[in-house]
Chimera marker file (.cmm) of the C-alpha trace (Angstrom):
<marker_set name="trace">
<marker id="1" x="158.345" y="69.624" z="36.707" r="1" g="1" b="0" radius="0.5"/>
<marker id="2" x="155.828" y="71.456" z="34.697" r="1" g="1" b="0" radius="0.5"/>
<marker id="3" x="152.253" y="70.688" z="34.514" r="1" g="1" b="0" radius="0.5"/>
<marker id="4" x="150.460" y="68.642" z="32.327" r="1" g="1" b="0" radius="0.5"/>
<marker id="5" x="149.137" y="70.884" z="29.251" r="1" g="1" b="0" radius="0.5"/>
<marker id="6" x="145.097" y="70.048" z="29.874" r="1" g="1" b="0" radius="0.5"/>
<marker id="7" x="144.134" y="70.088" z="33.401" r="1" g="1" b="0" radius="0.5"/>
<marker id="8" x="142.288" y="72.332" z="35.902" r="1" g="1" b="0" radius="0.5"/>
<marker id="9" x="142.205" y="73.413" z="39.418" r="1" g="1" b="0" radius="0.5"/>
<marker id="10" x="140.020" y="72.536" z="41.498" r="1" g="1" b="0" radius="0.5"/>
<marker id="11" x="137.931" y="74.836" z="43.212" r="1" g="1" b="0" radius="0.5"/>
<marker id="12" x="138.615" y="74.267" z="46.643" r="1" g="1" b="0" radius="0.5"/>
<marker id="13" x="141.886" y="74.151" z="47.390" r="1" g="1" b="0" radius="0.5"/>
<marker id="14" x="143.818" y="74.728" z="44.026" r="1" g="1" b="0" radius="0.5"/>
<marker id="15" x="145.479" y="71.255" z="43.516" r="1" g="1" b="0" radius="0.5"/>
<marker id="16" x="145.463" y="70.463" z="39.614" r="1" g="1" b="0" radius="0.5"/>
<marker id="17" x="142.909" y="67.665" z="38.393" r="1" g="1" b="0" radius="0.5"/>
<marker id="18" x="141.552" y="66.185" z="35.624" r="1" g="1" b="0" radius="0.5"/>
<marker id="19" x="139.694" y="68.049" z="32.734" r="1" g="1" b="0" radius="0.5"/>
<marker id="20" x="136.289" y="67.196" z="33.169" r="1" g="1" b="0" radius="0.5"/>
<marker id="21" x="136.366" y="67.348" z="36.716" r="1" g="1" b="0" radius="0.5"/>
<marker id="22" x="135.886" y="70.406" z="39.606" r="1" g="1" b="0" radius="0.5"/>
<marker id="23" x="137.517" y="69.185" z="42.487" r="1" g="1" b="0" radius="0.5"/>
<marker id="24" x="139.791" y="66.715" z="43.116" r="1" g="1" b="0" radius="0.5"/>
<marker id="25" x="139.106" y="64.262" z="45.723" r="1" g="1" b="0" radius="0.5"/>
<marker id="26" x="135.850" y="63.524" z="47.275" r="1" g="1" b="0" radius="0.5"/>
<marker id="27" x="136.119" y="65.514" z="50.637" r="1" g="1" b="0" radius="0.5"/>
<marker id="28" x="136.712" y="68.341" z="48.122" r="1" g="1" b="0" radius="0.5"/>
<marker id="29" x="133.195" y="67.519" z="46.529" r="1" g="1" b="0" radius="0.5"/>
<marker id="30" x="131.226" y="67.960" z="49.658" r="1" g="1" b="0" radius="0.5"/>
<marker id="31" x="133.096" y="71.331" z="50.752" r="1" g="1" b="0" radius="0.5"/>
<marker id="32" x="132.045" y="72.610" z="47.264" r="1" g="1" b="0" radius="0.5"/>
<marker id="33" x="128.734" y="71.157" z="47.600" r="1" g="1" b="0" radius="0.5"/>
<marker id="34" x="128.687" y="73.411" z="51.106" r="1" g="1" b="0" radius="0.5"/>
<marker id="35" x="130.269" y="76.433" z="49.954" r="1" g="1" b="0" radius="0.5"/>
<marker id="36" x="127.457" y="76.747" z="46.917" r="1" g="1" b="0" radius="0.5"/>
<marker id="37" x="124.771" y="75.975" z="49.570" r="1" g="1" b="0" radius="0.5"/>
<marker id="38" x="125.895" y="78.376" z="51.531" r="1" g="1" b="0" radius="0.5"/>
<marker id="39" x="126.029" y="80.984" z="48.686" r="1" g="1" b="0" radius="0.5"/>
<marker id="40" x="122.723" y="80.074" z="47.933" r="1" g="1" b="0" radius="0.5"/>
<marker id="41" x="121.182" y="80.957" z="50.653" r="1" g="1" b="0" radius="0.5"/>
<marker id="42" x="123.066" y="83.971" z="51.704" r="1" g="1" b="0" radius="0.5"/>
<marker id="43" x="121.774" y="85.403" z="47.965" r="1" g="1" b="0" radius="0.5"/>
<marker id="44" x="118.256" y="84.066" z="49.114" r="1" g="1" b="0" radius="0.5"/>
<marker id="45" x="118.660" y="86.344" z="52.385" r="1" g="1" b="0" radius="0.5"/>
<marker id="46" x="119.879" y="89.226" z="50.789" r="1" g="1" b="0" radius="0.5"/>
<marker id="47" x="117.300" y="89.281" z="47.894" r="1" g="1" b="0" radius="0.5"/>
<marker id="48" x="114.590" y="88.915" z="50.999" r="1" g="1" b="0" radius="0.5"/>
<marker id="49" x="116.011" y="91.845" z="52.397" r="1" g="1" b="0" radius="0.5"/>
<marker id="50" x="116.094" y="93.998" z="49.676" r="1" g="1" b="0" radius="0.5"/>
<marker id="51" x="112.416" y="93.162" z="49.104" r="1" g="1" b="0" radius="0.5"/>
<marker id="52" x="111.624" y="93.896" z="52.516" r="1" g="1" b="0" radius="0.5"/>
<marker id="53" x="113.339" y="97.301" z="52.389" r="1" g="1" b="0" radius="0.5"/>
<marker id="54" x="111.434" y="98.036" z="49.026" r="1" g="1" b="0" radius="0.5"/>
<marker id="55" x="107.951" y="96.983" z="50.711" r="1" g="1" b="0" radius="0.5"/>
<marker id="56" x="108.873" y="99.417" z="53.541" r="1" g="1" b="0" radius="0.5"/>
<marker id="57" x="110.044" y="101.839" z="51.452" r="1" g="1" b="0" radius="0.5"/>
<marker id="58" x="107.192" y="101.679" z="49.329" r="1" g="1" b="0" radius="0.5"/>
<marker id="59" x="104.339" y="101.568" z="51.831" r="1" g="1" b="0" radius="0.5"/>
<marker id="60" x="105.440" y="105.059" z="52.794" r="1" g="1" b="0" radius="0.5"/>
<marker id="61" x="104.708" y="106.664" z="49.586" r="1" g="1" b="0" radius="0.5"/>
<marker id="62" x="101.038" y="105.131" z="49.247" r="1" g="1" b="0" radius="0.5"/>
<marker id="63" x="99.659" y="104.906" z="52.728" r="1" g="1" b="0" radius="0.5"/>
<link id1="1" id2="2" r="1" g="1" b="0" radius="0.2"/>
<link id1="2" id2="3" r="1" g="1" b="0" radius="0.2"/>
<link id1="3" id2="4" r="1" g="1" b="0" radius="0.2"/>
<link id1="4" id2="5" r="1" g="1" b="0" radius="0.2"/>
<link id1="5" id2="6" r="1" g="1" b="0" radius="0.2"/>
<link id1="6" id2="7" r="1" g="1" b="0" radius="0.2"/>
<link id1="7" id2="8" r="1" g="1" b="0" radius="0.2"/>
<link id1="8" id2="9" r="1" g="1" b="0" radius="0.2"/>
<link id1="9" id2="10" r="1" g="1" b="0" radius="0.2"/>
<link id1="10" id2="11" r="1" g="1" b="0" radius="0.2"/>
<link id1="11" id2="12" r="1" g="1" b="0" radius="0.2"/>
<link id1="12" id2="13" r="1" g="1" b="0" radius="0.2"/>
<link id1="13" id2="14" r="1" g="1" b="0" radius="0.2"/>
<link id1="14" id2="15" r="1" g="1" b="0" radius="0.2"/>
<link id1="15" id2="16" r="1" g="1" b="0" radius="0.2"/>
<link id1="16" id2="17" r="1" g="1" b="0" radius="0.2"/>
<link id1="17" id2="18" r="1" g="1" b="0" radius="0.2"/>
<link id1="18" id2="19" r="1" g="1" b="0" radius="0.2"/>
<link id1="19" id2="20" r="1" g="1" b="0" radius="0.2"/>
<link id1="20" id2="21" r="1" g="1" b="0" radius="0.2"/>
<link id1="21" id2="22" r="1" g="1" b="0" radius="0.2"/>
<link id1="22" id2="23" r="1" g="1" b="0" radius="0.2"/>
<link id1="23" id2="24" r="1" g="1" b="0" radius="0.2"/>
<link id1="24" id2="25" r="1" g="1" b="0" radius="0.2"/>
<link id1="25" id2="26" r="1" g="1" b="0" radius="0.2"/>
<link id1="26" id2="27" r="1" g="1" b="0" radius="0.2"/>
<link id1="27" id2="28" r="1" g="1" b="0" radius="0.2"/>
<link id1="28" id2="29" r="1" g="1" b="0" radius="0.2"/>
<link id1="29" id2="30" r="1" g="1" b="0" radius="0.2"/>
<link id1="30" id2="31" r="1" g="1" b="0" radius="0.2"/>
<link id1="31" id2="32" r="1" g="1" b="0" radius="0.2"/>
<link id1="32" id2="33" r="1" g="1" b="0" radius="0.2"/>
<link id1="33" id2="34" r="1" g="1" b="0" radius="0.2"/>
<link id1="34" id2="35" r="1" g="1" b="0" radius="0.2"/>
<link id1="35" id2="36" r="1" g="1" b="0" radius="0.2"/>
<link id1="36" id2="37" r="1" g="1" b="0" radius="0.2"/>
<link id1="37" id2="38" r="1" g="1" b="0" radius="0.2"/>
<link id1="38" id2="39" r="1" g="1" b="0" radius="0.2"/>
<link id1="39" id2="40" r="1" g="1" b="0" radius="0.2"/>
<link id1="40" id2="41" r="1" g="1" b="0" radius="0.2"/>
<link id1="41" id2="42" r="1" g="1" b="0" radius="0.2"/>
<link id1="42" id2="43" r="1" g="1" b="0" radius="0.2"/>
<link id1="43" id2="44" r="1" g="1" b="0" radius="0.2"/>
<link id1="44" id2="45" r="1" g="1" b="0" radius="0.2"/>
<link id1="45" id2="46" r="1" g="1" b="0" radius="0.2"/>
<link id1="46" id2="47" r="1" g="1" b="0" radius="0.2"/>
<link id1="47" id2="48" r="1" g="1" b="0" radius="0.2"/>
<link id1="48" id2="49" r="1" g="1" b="0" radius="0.2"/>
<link id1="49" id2="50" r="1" g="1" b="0" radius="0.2"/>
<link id1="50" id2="51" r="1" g="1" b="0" radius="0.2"/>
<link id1="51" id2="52" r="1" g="1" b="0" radius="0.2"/>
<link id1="52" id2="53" r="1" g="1" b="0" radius="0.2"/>
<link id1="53" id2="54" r="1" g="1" b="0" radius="0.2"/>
<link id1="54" id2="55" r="1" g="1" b="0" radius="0.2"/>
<link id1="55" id2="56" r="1" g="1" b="0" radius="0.2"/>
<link id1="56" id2="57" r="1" g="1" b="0" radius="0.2"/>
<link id1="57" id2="58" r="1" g="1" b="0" radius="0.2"/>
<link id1="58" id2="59" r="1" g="1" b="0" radius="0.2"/>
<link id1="59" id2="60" r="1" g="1" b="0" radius="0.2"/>
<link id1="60" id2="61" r="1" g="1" b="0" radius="0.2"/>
<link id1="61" id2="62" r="1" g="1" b="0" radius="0.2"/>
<link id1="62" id2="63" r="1" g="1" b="0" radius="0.2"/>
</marker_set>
């Protein structure tokens, strides 16, 4: 049986949905909701380190 013509995926596990939405089912929701926290703060750590290494870099030239 072939899909329906408009739908989606949703972003967690791959299961089709409707249109408008991301994920399928509520327990889908929240492991989204963690993933992008997650993301979010790994991006927030890695942009801290870079800046860090820049500082230390930097300090080196003018000191």
């Amino acid at each position: 049986m072939p899909p329906p013509p408009d739908h989606r995926h949703c972003k967690v596990c791959g299961r089709t949905c409707d249109v408008g939405a991301e994920t399928c089912s509520a327990s889908c929701a929240a492991k989204r909701a963690q993933q992008l926290t997650s993301r979010r703060t790994y991006t927030y750590l890695l942009y801290g380190a870079i800046a860090l290494l820049l500082i230390v870099f930097a300090s080196r030239f003018f000191v």
